[in-house]
C-alpha positions in Angstrom: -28.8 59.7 -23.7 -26.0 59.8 -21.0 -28.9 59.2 -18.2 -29.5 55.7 -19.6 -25.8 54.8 -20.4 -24.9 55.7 -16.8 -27.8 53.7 -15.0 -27.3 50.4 -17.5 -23.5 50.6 -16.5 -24.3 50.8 -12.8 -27.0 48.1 -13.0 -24.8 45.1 -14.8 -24.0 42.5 -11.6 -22.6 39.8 -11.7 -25.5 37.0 -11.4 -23.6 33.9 -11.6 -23.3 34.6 -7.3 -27.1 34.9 -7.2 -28.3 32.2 -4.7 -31.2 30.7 -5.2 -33.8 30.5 -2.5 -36.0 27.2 -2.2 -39.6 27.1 -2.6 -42.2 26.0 -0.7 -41.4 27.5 2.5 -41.8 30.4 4.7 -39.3 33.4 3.3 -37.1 34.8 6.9 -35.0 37.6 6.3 -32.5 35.4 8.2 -33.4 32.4 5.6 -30.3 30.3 4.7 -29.5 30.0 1.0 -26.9 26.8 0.1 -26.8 27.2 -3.8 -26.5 29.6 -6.8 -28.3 30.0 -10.2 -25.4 28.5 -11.9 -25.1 25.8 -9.9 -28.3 24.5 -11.5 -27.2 24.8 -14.9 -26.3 21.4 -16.3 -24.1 21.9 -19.3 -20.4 22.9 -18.5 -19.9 24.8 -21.7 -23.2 27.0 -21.3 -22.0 28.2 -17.6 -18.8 28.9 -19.2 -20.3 30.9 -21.9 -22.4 33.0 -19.1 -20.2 33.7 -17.1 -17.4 34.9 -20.0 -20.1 37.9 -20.9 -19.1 39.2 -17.5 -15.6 39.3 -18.4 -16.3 42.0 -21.5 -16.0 45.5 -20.2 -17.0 47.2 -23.7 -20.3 47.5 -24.1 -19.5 46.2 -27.8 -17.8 43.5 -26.9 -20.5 42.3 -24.4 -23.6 42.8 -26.8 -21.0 40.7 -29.6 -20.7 37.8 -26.3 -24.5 38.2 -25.6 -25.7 37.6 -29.4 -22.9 34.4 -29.6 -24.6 32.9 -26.6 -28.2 33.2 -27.7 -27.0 31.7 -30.6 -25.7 28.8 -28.9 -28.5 28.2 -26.2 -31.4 29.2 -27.7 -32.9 27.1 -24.9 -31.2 28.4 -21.8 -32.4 29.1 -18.2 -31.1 31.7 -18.3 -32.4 33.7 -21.6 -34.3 36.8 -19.5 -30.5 37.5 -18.1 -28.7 37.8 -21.4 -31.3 39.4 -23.2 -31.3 42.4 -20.5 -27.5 42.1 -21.0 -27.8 42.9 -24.7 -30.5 45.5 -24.3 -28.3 47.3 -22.0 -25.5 47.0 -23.9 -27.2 48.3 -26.8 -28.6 51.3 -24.9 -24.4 52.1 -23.6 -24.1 52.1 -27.4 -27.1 54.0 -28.5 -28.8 51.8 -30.5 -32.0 51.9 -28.9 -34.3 49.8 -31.1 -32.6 46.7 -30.8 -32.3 47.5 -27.2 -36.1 48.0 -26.9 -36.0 44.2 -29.1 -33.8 42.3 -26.8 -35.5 43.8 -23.1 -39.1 43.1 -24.6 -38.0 39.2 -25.1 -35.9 39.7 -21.4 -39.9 41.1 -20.0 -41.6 38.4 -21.4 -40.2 35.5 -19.4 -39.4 38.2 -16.1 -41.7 41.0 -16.6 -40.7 42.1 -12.8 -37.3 43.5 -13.3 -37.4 47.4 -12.5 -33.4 47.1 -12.9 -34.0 46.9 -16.8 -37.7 48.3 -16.6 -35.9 52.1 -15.9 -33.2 52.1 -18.4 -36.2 51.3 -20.9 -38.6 53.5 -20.3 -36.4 56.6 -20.3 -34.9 55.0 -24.3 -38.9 54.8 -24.9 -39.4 58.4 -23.8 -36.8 59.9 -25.6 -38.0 57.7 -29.0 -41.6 59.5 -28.5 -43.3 56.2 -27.1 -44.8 57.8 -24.7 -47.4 55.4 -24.0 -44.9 52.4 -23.4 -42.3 54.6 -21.4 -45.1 55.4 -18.6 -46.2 51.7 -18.4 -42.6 50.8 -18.0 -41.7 53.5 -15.5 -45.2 52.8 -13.2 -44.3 49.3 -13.3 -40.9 49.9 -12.5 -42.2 51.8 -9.1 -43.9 49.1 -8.1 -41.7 46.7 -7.9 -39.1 48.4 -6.5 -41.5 49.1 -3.9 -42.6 45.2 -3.6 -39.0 43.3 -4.1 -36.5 43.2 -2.0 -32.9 43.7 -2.8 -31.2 40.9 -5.2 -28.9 38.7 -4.1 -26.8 40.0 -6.6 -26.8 43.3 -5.2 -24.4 44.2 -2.4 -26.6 45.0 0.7 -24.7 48.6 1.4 -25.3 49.3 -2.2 -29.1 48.3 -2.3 -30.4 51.8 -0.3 -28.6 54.4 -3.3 -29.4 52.7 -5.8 -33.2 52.0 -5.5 -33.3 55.8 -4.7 -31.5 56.2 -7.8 -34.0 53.7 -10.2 -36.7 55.7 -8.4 -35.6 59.2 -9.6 -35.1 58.1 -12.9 -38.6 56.5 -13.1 -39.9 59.6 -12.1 -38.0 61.4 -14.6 -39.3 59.5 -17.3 -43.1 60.0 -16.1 -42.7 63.5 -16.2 -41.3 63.8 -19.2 -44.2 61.7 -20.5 -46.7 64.3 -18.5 -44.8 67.9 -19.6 -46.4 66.5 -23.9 -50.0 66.8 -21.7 -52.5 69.2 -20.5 -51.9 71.5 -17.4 -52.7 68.9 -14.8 -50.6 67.0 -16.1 -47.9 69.5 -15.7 -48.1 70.1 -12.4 -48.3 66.1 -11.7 -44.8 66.5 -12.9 -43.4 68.9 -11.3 -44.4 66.9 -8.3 -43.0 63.5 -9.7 -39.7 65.9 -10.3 -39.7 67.7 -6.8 -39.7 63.9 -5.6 -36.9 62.4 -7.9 -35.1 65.1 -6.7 -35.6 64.3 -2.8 -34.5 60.9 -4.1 -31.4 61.9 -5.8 -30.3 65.1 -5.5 -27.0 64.9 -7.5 -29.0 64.3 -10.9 -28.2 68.0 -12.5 -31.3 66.8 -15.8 -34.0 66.2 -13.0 -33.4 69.7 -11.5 -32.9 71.3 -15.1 -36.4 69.7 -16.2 -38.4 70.9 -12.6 -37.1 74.5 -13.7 -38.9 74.3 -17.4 -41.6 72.9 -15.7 -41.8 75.5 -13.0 -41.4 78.3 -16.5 -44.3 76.5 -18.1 -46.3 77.4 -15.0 -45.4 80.7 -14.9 -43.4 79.7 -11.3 -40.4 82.0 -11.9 -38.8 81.9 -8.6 -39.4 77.9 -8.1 -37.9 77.4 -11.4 -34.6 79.8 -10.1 -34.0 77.4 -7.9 -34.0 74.8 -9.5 -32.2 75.6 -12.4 -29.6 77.1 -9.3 -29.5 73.4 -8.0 -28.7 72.3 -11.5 -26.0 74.6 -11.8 -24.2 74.0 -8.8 -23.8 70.2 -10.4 -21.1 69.7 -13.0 -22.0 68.3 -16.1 -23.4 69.2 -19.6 -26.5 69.9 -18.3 -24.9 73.0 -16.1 -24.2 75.1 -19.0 -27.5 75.3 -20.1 -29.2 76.1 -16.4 -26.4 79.1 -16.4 -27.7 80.6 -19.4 -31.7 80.1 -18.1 -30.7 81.7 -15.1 -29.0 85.1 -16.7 -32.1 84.8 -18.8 -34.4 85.4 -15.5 -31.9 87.8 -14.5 -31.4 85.9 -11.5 -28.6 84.7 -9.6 -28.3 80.9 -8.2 -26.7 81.7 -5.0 -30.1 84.0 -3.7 -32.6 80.6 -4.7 -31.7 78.2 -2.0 -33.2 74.9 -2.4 -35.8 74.6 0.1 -37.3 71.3 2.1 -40.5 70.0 0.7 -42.4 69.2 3.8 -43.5 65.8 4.4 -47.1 64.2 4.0 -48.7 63.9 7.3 -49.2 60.5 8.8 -52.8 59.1 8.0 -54.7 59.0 11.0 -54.2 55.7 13.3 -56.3 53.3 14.1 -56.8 51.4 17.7 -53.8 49.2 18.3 -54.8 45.8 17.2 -56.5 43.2 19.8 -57.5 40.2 19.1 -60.6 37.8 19.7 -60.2 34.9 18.6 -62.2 33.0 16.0 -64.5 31.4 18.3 -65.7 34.8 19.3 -66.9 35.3 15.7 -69.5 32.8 15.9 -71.9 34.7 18.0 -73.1 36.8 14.9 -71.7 34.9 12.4 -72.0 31.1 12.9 -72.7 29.7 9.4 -69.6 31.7 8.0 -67.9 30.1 11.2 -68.8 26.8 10.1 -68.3 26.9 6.5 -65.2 28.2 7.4 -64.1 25.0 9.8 -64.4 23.0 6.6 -62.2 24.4 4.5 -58.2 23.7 4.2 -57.4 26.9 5.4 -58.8 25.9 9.2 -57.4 22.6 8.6 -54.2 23.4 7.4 -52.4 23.1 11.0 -54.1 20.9 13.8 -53.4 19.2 17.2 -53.3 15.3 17.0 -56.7 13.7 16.2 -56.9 9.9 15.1 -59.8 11.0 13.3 -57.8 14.0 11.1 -54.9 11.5 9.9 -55.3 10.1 6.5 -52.0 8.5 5.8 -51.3 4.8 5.9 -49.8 4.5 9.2 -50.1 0.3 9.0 -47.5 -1.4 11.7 -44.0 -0.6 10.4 -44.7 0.0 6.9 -41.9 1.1 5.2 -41.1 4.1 3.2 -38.8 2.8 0.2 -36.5 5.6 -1.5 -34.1 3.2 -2.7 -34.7 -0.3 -3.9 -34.3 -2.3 -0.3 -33.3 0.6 1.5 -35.9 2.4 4.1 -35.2 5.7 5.5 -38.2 5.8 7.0 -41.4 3.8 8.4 -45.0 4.4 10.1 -46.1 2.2 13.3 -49.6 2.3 15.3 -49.8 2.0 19.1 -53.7 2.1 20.5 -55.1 5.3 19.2 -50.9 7.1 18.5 -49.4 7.3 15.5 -45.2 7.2 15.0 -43.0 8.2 12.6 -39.5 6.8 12.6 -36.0 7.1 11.2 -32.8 6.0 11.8 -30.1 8.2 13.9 -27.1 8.6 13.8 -26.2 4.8 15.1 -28.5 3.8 12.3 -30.6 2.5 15.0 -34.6 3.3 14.2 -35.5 6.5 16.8 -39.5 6.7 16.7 -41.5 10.0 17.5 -45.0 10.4 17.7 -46.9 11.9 15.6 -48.2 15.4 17.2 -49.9 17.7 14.8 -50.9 17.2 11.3 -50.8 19.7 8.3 -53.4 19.9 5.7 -56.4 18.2 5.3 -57.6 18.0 1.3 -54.9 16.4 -1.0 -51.7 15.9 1.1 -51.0 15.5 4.8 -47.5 16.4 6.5 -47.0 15.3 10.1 -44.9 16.8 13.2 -43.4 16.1 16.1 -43.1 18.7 19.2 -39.7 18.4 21.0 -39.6 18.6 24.8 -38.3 22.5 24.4 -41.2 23.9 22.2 -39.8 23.1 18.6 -41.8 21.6 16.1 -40.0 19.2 13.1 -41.5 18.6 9.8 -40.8 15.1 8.9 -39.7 15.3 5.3 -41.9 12.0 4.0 -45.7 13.3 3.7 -48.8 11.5 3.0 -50.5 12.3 -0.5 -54.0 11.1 -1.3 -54.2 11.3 -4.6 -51.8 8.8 -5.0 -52.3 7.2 -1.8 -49.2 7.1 -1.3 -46.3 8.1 0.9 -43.6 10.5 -1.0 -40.5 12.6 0.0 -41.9 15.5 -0.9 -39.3 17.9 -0.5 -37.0 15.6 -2.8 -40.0 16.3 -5.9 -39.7 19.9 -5.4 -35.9 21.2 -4.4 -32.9 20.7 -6.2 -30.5 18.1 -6.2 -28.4 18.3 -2.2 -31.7 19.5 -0.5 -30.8 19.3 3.1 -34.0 19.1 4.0 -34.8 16.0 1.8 -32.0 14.2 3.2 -34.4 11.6 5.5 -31.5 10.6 7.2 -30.9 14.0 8.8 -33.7 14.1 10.1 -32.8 12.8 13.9 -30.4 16.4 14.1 -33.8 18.3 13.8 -31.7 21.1 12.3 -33.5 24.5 11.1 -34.4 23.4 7.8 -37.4 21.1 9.4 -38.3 23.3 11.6 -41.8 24.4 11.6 -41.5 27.4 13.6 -39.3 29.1 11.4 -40.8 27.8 8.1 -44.6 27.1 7.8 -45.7 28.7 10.8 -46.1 32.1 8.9 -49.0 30.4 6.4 -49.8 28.0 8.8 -50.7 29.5 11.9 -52.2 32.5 12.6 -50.8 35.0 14.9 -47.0 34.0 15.2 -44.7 36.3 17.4 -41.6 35.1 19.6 -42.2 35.6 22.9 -38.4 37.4 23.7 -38.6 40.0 20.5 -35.4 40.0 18.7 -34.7 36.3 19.5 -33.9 34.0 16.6 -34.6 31.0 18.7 -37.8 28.8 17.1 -38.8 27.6 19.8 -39.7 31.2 21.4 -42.2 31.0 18.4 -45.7 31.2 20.0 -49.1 31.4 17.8 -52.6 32.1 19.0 -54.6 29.0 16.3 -53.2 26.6 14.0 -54.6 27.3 10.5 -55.7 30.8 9.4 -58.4 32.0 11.3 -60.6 35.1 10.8 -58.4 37.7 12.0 -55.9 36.8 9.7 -58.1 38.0 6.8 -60.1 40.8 8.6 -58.2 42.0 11.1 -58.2 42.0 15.0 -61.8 42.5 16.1 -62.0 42.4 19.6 -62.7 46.4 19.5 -65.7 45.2 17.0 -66.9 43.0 19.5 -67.3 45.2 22.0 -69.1 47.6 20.2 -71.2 45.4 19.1 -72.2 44.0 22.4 -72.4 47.3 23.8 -75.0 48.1 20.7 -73.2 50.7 19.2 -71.9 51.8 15.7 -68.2 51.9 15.1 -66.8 54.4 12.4 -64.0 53.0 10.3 -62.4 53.3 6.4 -63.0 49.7 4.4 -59.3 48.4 5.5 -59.9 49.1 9.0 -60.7 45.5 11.0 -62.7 43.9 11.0 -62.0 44.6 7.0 -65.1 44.9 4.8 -63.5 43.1 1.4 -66.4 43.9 -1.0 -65.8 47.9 -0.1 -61.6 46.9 -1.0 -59.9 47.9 -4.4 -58.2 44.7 -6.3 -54.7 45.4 -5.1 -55.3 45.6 -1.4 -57.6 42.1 -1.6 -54.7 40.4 -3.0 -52.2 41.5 -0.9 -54.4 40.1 2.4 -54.6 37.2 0.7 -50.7 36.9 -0.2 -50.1 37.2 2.5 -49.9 33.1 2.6 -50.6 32.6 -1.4 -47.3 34.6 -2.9 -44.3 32.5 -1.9 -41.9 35.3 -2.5 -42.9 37.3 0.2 -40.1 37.8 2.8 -41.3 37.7 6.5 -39.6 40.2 9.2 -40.3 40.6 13.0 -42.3 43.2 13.9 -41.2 45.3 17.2 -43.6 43.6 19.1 -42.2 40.3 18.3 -44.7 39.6 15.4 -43.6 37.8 12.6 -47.2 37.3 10.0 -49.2 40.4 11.5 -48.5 44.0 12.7 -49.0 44.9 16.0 -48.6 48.6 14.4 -51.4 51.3 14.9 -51.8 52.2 11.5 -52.1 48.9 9.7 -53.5 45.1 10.7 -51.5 43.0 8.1 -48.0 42.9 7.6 -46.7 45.1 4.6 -44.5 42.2 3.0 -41.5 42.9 0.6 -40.4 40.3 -2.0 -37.4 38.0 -2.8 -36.6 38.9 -6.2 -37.7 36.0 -8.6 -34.3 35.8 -9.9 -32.9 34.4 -6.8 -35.5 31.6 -6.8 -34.8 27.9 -7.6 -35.1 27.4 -11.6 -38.0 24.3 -10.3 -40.0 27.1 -9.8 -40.7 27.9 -13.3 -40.9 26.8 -16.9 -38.7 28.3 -19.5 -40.5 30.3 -21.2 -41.1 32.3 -17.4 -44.1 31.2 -16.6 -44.5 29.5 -12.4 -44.5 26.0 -12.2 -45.8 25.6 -9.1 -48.8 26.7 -6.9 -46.7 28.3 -4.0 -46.9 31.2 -6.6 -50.2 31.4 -7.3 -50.5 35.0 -6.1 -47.5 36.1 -8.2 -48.7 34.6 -11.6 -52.1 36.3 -11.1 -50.4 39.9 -10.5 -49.1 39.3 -14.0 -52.4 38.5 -15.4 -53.9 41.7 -17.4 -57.1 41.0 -15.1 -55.4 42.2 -12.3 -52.8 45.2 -14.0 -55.3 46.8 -16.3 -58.5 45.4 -14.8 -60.0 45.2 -11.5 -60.1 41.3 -10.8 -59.4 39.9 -7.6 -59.9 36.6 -6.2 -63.1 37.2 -4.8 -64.6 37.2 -8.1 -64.0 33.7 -8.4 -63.5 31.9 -4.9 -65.2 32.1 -1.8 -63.4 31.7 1.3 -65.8 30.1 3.4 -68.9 28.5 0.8 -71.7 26.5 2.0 -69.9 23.5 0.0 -66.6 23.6 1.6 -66.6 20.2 2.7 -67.2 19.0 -1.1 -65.6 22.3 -3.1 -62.1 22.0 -1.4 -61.1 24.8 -4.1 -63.7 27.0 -2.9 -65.2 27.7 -6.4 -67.9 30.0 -6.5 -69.4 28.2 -10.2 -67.7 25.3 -9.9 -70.3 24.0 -11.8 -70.3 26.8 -14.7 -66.7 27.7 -14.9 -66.7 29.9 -17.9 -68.8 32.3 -16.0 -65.9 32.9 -14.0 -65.0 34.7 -16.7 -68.0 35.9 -18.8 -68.5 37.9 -15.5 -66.2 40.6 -16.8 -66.1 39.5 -20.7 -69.3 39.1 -21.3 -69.2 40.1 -24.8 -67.3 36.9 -25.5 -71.2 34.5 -24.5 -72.8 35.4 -27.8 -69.9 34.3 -29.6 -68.1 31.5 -28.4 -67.2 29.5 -30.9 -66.4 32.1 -33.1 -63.7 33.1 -30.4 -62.7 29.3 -29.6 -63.1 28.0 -32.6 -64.2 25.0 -31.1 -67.8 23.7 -30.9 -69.6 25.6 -27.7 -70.3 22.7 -25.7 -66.8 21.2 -25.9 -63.7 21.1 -23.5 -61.8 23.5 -26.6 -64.8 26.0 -26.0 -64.4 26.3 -21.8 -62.3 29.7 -21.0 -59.7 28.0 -18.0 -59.0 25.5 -20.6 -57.1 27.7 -22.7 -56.3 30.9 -20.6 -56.0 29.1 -17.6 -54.5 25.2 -18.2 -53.2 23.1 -15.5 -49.8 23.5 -15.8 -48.5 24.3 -12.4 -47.1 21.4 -10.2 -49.4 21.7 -7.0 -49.4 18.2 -4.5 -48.5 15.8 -7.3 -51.3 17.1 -9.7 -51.8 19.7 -12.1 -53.6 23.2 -10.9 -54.6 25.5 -13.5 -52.3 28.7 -13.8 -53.7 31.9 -12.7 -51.4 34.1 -14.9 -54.6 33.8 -17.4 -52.5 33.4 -20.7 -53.7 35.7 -23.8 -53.7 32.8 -26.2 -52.1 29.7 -26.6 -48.7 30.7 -27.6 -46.8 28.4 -30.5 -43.5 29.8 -30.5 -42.0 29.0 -26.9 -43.2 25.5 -27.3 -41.8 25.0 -30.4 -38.1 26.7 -28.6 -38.0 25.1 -25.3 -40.6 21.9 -26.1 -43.8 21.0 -24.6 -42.3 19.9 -21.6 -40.8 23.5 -20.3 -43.5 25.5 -22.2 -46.7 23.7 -21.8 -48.9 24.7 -24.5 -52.9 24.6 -23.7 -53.7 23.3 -27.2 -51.6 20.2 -26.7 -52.6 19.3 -23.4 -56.1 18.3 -25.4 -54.5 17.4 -28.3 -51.7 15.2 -27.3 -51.4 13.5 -31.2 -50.4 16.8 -32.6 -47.2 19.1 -32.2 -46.4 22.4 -31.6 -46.1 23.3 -35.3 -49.4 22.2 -35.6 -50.6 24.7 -32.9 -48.2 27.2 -35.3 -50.4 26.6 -38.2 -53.6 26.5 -36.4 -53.4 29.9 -35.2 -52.0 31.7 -38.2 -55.0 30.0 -39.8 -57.4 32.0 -37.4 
């Protein structure tokens, strides 16, 4: 199993230098990053221990230094990264059931970690599971298509070895599709004519194209590739020699030859764009129904009549007891915000835009060159109160948090560089390539129609000039009941997954493309490893609500089924002014569900065992509980658990794996919830 051994040797990196990004803002490519993932790691001894598995160079020796330390932190942070240590220790060492134990309780908690995902599905193809090794290897694509590199990954290192993961995940699926019928046969030799584009020194992904070329009867495409397996040294080159005298052909007349490209799919119009008031011609009441929701709201000029905070004459704002970084003041119809400078004299500025509108309100300040500041205390409603919100969600020595900073307007407030992306619609600097906020221009505050369906001037006009216009379902303006599941979401994460990482466009466009062939930006991902640990519970799952969009892409809705948020949210309901969640049965909630399981209505309790009509018998209470931190109350996850499960609780505790069960039944324990479901 050298392939394995040679890819888990090549992936282990040292993660106690991974920095950790913060959450709850817009993801630059140029975003600064202050701490690491062990800086957040409390207990001396347990960093120690971590970091001292790095220091074993046997694979032996490491798995020995892995097992000691689960032994000893059984409730770690940092479980997923020792378990994938073990598993691929265990694979260097070829024991490949333990390996497959230890990387299925690393999955659970990460599930998006193609670095460990590859090594495992080639051990689960090589054991016969052919079923899990293509899950793992299709998986494995796709992230390596949506994440960025690690943090832990040296930038010039990044380019060879996703081309290597990719080959080897492409090796694995063809192995998996040579044990199927002939179409399946020739899907692998195309997966193998690819890995080999992607890494032409691997001598086994040559060696198998040639015995799938034979099995086709391709004699001359399988001489060259058993030539190109020949030419590389290894154990694999022996064995090509002898298929080659076997064909009675020599290497040196079977060049490889250049597989030519896949043309370009056909462009669309360049992108122009209307403007949302445009759209109310044909469709006012979505245009109005749309005005009410938070998403028009989110970002808005100054209004007395938009402002819900308590801005009552120089109210303070007490962090400390008797100390007050901050306080409010009314003059006529203007609103201020003040702190003290750096004299620790008060410096007032006036409140200019406002951001959100349902359950908290932020408030910013333009500065005479075109920057906007966030001021870090924000207004929440629900507990009618004012809070330094930053300070709940960030880690302890959160620039950004610090209130009495606030005067240097530094880049970490600055609204330009990190709301504007979900805020606004339309951002683009004015000089492309400048890094300068305040050349950050957008055409609407809030998210406006043509963030969703696409520059539509083109539609316009053809409209108004009475004529048809041909187009594909993702051509603008998009058509979302005519889009699969995966493109919907990505539209829509385009502001709901927080790990998306934003870079300019050539035009100078930072949240859409200016590009011919496409109207949204194709994001890539920061890796969730290099994410503050706030951002999750310890058992994996996401604590807050920035990353909604990435706990519902783990959801088996979404992977094996077709869900997509349409099926339960409408983005511009005749309610929006009284649904702020944009429900579409707000007022049936379980046939959110039933929609798709509608097996499950004739026998509700028998599935819940709970009586029908109580809170134990409604679907989002148990596969959907409010567990993730949105402003200062609970939203229900959208990672759409299986069941309830006892066993993380009872490790890590109700308060870092929030079980469903005990959310209602707050009397009880977790080995209660143990004994209740091995009961059923």
């Amino acid at each position: 199993m050298r392939r394995s051994t040679s890819v888990c040797t090549f992936l282990l990196a040292l993660l106690s230098g991974v920095v950790a990004q913060e959450i709850d803002t817009a993801i630059l490519s140029r975003s600064a990053k202050q701490f690491t993932i062990l800086d957040q790691i409390e207990r001396p001894k347990e960093r120690q221990a971590f970091t001292a598995i790095y220091k074993k160079r046997d694979p032996s020796q490491r798995l020995e230094a892995a097992r000691s330390f689960l032994s000893a932190y059984p409730d770690s942070w940092l479980l997923a990264e020792v378990y994938d240590i073990a598993a691929k220790a265990c694979i260097d060492i070829g024991d490949f059931r333990d390996a497959l134990t230890y990387a299925n309780e690393s999955l659970r908690p990460l599930p998006e970690n193609p670095l460990l995902l590859v090594p495992v599905a080639n051990v689960q193809v090589q054991m016969g599971l052919f079923r899990e090794g293509e899950r793992n290897a299709r998986d494995a694509l796709e992230y390596l298509e949506r994440f960025a590199r690690s943090s832990s990954i040296h930038e010039g290192d990044w380019p060879a070895l996703k081309r290597q993961l990719q080959a080897s995940s492409l090796y694995a699926l063809a192995r998996v599709e040579l044990t199927g019928s002939l179409g399946k046969v020739h899907a692998a030799v195309a997966d193998l004519v690819h890995a080999a584009e992607l890494n032409p020194n691997d001598a086994e992904i040559e060696y198998l194209l040639g015995l799938a070329e034979v099995s086709l009867n391709d004699r001359d495409s399988a001489a060259r590739a058993f030539a190109a397996a020949a030419r590389l040294t290894g154990p694999v080159q022996a064995r090509a020699l002898n298929q080659l005298r076997e064909m009675h052909r020599n290497a040196a007349d079977y060049p490889p030859e250049a597989t030519p490209s896949a043309p370009d799919p056909p462009a669309m119009s360049p992108g122009r764009y209307a403007g949302s008031a445009v759209c109310r011609t044909c469709h006012a009441s979505q245009v109005e129904a749309w005005q009410q929701t938070g998403m028009a709201r989110m970002f808005r000029p100054y209004r007395p009549e938009n402002v819900f905070g308590d801005f009552a004459a120089h109210k303070g704002f007490e962090e400390a007891a008797g100390e007050w970084p901050a306080r409010t003041s009314r003059e006529g119809d203007r609103y201020y915000l003040a702190t003290r400078g750096s004299d620790g004299k008060w410096e007032s500025y006036p409140i200019d835009f406002t951001i959100g509108s349902k359950w908290q309100q932020a408030y910013a300040t333009r500065l005479p060159n075109g920057e906007i500041h966030v001021f870090p205390i924000q207004y929440n409603k629900v507990k009618r109160a004012w809070v330094n919100y930053w300070k709940i969600i960030d880690p302890p020595g959160s620039e950004r948090a610090d209130v009495g900073v606030f005067h240097t307007m530094n880049l970490r407030t600055n609204y330009q560089a990190n709301c504007a992306p979900c805020h606004t619609s339309q951002l683009r600097t004015v000089k492309p390539g400048s890094a300068a906020p305040r050349d950050m221009v957008f055409s609407e505050g809030g998210v406006n129609c043509e963030m969703c369906h696409g520059p539509s001037a083109g539609h316009v006009e053809a409209m108004q000039a009475g004529r048809l216009q041909a187009k594909g379902p993702g051509d603008p303006p998009v058509v979302f009941a005519k889009l699969d599941n995966r493109e919907y979401l990505a539209i829509c994460g385009q502001c709901h997954m927080q790990s998306a990482v934003r870079e300019e466009g050539p035009q100078g466009e930072w949240n859409y493309s200016g590009s011919s062939k496409a109207f949204r930006a194709r994001y890539t991902s920061r890796p969730l490893t290099d994410f503050s640990r706030r951002a999750f519970y310890k058992d994996g799952r996401f604590r807050e609500t920035t990353f909604i969009g990435e706990a519902f892409m783990r959801s088996a809705c979404y992977r094996r089924g077709q869900a997509q948020c349409s099926h339960c949210h409408d983005p511009h309901p005749a309610d929006a002014a009284t649904n702020p969640t944009s429900l579409k049965d707000r007022d049936r909630p379980d046939q959110m569900c039933l929609q798709c399981h509608a097996d499950y209505a004739v026998r509700i309790e028998a599935h819940t065992h709970h009586p029908v009509s109580s809170e134990g018998s409604r679907c989002l209470n148990c596969h959907m509980p409010r567990i993730m931190n949105s402003l200062l109350f609970q939203a229900r996850t959208h990672q759409m658990d299986d069941i309830p499960r006892a066993d993380t609780t009872l490790r890590f505790g109700q308060k870092e794996s929030p079980n469903a069960c005990l959310l209602c039944h707050q009397d009880k324990d977790a080995q209660w919830v143990a004994a209740c479901l091995q009961s059923w």
